[in-house]
N, C-alpha and C positions, 0 to 999 in steps of 0.2 A: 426445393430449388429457390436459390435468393435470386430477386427480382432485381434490376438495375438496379432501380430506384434507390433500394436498400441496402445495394454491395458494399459500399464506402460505408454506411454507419455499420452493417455487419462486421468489418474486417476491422475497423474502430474496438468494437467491442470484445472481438476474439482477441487481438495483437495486444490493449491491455491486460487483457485477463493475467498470466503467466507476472506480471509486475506489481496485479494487489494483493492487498494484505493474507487474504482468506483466498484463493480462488480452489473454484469449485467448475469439474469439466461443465454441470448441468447448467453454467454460462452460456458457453459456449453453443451448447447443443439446442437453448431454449433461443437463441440470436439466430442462427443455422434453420433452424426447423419451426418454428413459432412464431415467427417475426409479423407473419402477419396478424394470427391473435392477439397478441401482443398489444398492435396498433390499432387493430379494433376496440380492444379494450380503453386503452388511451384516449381513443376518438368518443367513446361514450365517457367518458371522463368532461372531455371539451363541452360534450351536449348536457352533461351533469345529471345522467343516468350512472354514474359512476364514482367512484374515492377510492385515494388510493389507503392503502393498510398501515397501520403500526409495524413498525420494523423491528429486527431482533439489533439486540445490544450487543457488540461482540468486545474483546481487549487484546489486541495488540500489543507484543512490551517494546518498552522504550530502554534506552540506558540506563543504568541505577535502579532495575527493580520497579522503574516507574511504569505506568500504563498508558496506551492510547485509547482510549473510550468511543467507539465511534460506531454506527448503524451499516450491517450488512444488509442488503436490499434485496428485497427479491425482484423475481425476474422482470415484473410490470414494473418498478419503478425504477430499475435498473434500465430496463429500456427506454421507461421516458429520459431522464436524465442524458441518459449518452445521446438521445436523440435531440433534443433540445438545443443541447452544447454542441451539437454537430450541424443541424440549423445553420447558428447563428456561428460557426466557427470562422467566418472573415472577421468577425469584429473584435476579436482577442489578437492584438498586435503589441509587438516588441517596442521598450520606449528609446529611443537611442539619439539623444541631442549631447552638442558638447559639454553640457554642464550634467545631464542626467543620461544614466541609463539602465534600463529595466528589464530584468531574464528574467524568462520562466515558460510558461506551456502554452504552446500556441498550436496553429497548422501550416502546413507550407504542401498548399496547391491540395491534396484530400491526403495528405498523411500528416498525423498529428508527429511534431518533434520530439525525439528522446530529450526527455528532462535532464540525463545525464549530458546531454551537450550543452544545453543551456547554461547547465551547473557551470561546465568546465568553461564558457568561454566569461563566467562571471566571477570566476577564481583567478583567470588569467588579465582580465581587467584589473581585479584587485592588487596582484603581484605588480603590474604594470605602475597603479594609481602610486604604492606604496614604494615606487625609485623619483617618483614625481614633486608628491607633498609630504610637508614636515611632520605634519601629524593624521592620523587615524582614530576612528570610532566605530565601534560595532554594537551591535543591540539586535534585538528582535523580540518578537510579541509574544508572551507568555500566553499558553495553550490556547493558540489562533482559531483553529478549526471549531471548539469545544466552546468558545464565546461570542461570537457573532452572533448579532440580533438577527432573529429570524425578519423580521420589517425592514431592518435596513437592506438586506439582499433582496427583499423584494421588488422593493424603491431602487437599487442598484440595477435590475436584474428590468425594470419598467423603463427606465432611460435609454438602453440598451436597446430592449428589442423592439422589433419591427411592428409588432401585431398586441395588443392590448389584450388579449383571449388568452397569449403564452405568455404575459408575465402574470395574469390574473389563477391560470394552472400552475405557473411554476409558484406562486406564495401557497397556493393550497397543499402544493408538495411538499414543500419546506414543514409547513403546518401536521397535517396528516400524518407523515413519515415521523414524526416524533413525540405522536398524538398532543398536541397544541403545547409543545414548550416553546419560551420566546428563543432560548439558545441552546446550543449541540445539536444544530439541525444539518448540520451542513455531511457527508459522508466524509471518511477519508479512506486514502489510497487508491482511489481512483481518476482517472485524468479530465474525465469533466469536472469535478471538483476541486483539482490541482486550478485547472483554469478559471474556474470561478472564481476563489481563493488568492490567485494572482492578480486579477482584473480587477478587484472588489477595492484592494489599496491604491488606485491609480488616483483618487481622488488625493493622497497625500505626493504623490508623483507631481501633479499638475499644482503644488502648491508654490504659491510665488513667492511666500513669506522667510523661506529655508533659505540659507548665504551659503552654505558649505561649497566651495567650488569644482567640488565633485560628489556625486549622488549615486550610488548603487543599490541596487533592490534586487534578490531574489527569492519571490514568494515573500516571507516575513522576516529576511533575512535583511537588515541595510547597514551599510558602510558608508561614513562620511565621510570626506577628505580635505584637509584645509592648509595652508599654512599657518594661519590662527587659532589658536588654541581655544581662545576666547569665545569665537565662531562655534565650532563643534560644541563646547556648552550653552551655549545660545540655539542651535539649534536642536539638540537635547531637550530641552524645554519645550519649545515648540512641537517637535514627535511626537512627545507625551499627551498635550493637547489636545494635537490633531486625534491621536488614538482614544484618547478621554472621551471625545465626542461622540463617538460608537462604541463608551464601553470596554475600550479594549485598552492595553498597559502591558509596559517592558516588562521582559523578563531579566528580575534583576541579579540571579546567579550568572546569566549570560551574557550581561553590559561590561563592553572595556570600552570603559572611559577614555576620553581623549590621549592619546600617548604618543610618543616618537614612531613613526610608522616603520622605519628601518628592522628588521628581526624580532619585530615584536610579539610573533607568535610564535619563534621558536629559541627562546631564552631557555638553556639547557637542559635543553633535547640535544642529543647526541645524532651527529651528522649520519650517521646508518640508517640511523632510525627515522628522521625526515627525508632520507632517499625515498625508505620503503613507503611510509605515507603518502609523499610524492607518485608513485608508485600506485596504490590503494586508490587514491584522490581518482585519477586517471583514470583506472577502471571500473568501476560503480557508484559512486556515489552522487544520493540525488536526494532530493530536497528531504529533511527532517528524517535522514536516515534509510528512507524507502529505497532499498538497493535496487539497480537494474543489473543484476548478475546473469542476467540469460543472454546479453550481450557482451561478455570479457573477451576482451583480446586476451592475446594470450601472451604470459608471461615467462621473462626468463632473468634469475637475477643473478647476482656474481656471488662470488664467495664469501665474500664479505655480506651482505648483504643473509645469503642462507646461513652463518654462523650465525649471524647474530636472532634470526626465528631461531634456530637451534639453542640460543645462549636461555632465550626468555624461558624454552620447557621446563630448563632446568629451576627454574625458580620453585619454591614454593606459594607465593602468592603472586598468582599473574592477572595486571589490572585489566578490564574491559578492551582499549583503544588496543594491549599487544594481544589478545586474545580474538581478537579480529583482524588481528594483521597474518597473525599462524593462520588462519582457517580460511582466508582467501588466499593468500599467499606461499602455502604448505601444499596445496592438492595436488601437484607433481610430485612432491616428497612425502607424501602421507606414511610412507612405511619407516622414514625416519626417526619418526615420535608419536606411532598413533593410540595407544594405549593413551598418554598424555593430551594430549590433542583431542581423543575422544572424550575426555572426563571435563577440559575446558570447556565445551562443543556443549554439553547441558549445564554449566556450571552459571551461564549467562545466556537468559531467556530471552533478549533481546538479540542474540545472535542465530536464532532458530534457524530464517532464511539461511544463512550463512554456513550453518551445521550441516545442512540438506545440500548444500551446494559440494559443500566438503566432502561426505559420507558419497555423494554420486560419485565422483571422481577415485573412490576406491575401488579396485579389481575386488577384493576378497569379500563379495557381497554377505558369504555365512557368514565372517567376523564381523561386520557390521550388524547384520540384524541378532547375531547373539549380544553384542554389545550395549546395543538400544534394548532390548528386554529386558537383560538385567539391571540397566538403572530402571525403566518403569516400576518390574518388579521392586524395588525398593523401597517404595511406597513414601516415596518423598511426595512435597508438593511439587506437582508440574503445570505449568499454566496454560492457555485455552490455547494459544501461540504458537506452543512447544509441542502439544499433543497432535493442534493440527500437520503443524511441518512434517510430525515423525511416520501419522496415518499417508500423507503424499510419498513418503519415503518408499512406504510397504507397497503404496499401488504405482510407482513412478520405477522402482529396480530392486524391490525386495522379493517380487511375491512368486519367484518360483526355490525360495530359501527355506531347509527345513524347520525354520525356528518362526517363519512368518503368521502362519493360525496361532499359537498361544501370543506373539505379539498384538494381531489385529484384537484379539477377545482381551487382552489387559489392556489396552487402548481403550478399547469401545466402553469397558466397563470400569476404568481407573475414577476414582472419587472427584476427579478434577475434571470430569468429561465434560463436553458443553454439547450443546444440540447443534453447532458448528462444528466440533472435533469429530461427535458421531457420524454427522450428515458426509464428511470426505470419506468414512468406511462406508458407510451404506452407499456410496456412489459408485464404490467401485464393481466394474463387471467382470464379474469373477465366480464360478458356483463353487467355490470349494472355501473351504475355513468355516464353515457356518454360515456364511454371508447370505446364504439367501434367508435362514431362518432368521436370524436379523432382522430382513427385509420384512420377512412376510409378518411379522409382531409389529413393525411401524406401521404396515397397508391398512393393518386390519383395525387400527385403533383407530378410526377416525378422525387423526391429524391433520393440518394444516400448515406446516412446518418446513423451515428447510431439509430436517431431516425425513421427513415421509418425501417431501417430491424429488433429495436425493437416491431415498429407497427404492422408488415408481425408476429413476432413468436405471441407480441399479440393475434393476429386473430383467434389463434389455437383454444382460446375456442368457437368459432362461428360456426353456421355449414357447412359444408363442402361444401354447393353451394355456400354460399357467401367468404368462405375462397377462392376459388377455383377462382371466377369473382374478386374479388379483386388482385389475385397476378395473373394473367393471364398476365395482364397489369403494376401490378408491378417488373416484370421480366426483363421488357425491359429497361431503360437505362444503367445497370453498369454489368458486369461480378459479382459482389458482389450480386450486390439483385436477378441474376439466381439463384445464388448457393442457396443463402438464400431461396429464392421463392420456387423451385424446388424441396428441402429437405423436405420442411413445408409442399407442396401441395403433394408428396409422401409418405407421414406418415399414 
């Protein structure tokens, strides 16, 4: 039973789960049912009977084969964090003056704002800015997340708050969580981190030294606008500066330098195809790619508009941006091209989310999970990204499909596995496929992992003598798999 006190950071923590990177149900259920362990644990942290743990490294892809490097949390520091950021959530506010204004994650009243709206109404500023002034500049900060001084957040994070005790915890967090590196301390895909992350550049918001006569910011996203061309390279320089000062620097494959603001970003693209982006832009997209797909309106496009997804299958080489336009934009028509469509669908490992979203939308769940096995089967490389999305596939609308057990067992045990990709099969509650044998080889090994304390909430569907001899013994090495154990066997 969640206590008042805890409903709003509970529902905090469940509502984003479904929008980060990795999610794992045993978020949910350790926010739901542990909460107040949880906080005990925490509270002995505060009296420094306590530290928190070295966190698993997970990767994420990005566009182009690149990767996100970033720390999955387990349940105590996950709950600090969101708790912390939920604290002090009055003091994360929007910047909006005539000359500057600044989107990104905040709260309004106890629910925190979909990102994707922010997104949307800092695109629509932009289109606005760009009928106003003669010229435009865009830039943003090369792997933001992944270079932040761990000191300077801390110092940031001390100005901030109220209580000397919770910025003195939150540096030790920072610290701890990445066993003492100065930088990559910070999480991503999560929305206290999104706000952190947003909050942290406000020091270049409030600078006075910048001319441009208009200023947009979203996250590490900024747009300047001037009529002077001169201006915009002047204050170019300046950015750089300001960002030099914390170590941080543009990313220079993504700087357009000052230019004519008029169509500048759709110099031959074909009008279809900016419809559809248009289109795309509208329903998910949110900061550095992190889609909010669990929220689409729904779509309906014209003939025009479905020739032309139907033109791109035909292609033999289809780039990234149309190979996300078919696979949001196609799941009403999946039967029109799905054979193609499914081959694009693993083809770019950044589009996983996307895949998963696509492949639910199909009726013919057998052709789907015969689909997905056979490219695993292939013995390609598949990335930690792709294996998890497909493991959610099989427990989210695969797993009453004949082809699902040799699936989950070529998942579980494919050469690319991670202890992330394993830990979303061993979660699931399910006694058939082997799953519980799975389980009970993680219990019994002594781990401390996210995959054993996925295997422990696994077990729930089993019955209660052997959930019961299995976590007896799973209890004993970590303060973690108590809590975890203890919850599970008292339910």
């Amino acid at each position: 039973m969640v206590s008042n006190d805890n409903a709003g950071l509970v529902n905090f923590i469940v509502d984003d789960l479904k929008r980060t990177l990795f999610p794992l149900n045993l978020t949910a259920f350790m926010a739901q049912y542990a909460h107040k362990e949880l906080q005990e644990y925490i509270d002995n942290i505060y009296a420094r009977t306590g530290n928190f743990h070295s966190q698993t490294t997970v990767y994420a892809d990005k566009p182009n084969r690149t990767l996100r490097r970033t720390l999955k949390l387990d349940p105590i520091a996950e709950w600090y964090i969101y708790s912390i950021i939920y604290k002090y959530k009055d003091k994360f506010q929007e910047i909006n003056t005539e000359r500057v204004s600044v989107y990104g994650y905040k709260f309004k009243s106890v629910s925190p704002v979909p990102g994707r709206d922010s997104y949307r109404n800092f695109k629509n500023e932009f289109y606005s800015c760009r009928e106003k002034f003669k010229y435009s500049m865009e830039l943003d900060i090369a792997n933001y997340f992944n270079t932040i001084y761990h000191h300077d957040l801390q110092h940031w994070f001390a100005r901030l708050a109220d209580d000397d005790q919770d910025a003195k915890v939150f540096g030790q967090f920072l610290r701890e969580i990445n066993t003492g590196r100065s930088i990559d301390c910070l999480p991503q895909g999560i929305y206290p981190a999104k706000m952190i992350g947003n909050s942290y550049l406000q020091y270049i918001d409030y600078n006075g030294s910048l001319r441009s006569k208009r200023y947009l910011r979203f996250m590490d996203d900024f747009i300047l606008f001037d009529n002077d061309e001169s201006v915009l390279y002047e204050d170019l320089y300046k950015l750089q500066t300001l960002l030099g000062n914390k170590s941080l620097s543009i990313n220079e494959g993504k700087l357009k330098l000052p230019s004519k603001a008029d169509n500048a970003n759709y110099k031959d693209i074909d009008e279809i195809k900016i419809s559809l982006l248009n289109v795309r832009e509208q329903l998910l997209q949110d900061y550095d790619g992190i889609q909010d797909e669990d929220e689409m309106d729904s779509v309906i496009l014209n003939k025009e508009q479905k020739d032309f997804l139907l033109g791109i299958l035909k292609n033999d080489n289809i780039d990234e941006e149309d190979a996300e336009l078919v696979l949001v934009l196609m799941r009403d028509s999946w039967n029109d091209g799905f054979d193609k469509i499914s081959n694009i669908a693993f083809d770019y490992p950044n589009l996983a989310k996307s895949s998963y979203k696509f492949f639910e939308s199909v009726e013919d769940r057998e052709t789907v999970a015969k689909t997905i096995l056979q490219r695993v089967l292939k013995g390609e490389h598949l990335t930690e990204y792709q294996l998890f999305w497909m493991a959610k596939m099989c427990e989210d609308f695969l797993l009453e499909t004949a082809s699902v057990g040799e699936l989950l067992y070529a998942l579980y045990e494919h050469r690319s596995a991670t202890t992330i990709s394993q830990a979303k099969i061993l979660e699931i509650q399910d006694t058939r496929y082997g799953l519980p044998e799975m389980r009970e080889t993680i219990l019994r090994d002594g781990s401390s992992t996210w995959a054993s304390w996925c295997a422990a909430f696994g077990s729930k569907s089993e019955v209660k003598a052997r959930i019961n001899h299995h976590l007896k013994y799973f209890q004993n090495p970590s303060i973690m798999n108590n809590i975890v154990g203890k919850v599970i066997s008292n339910l």
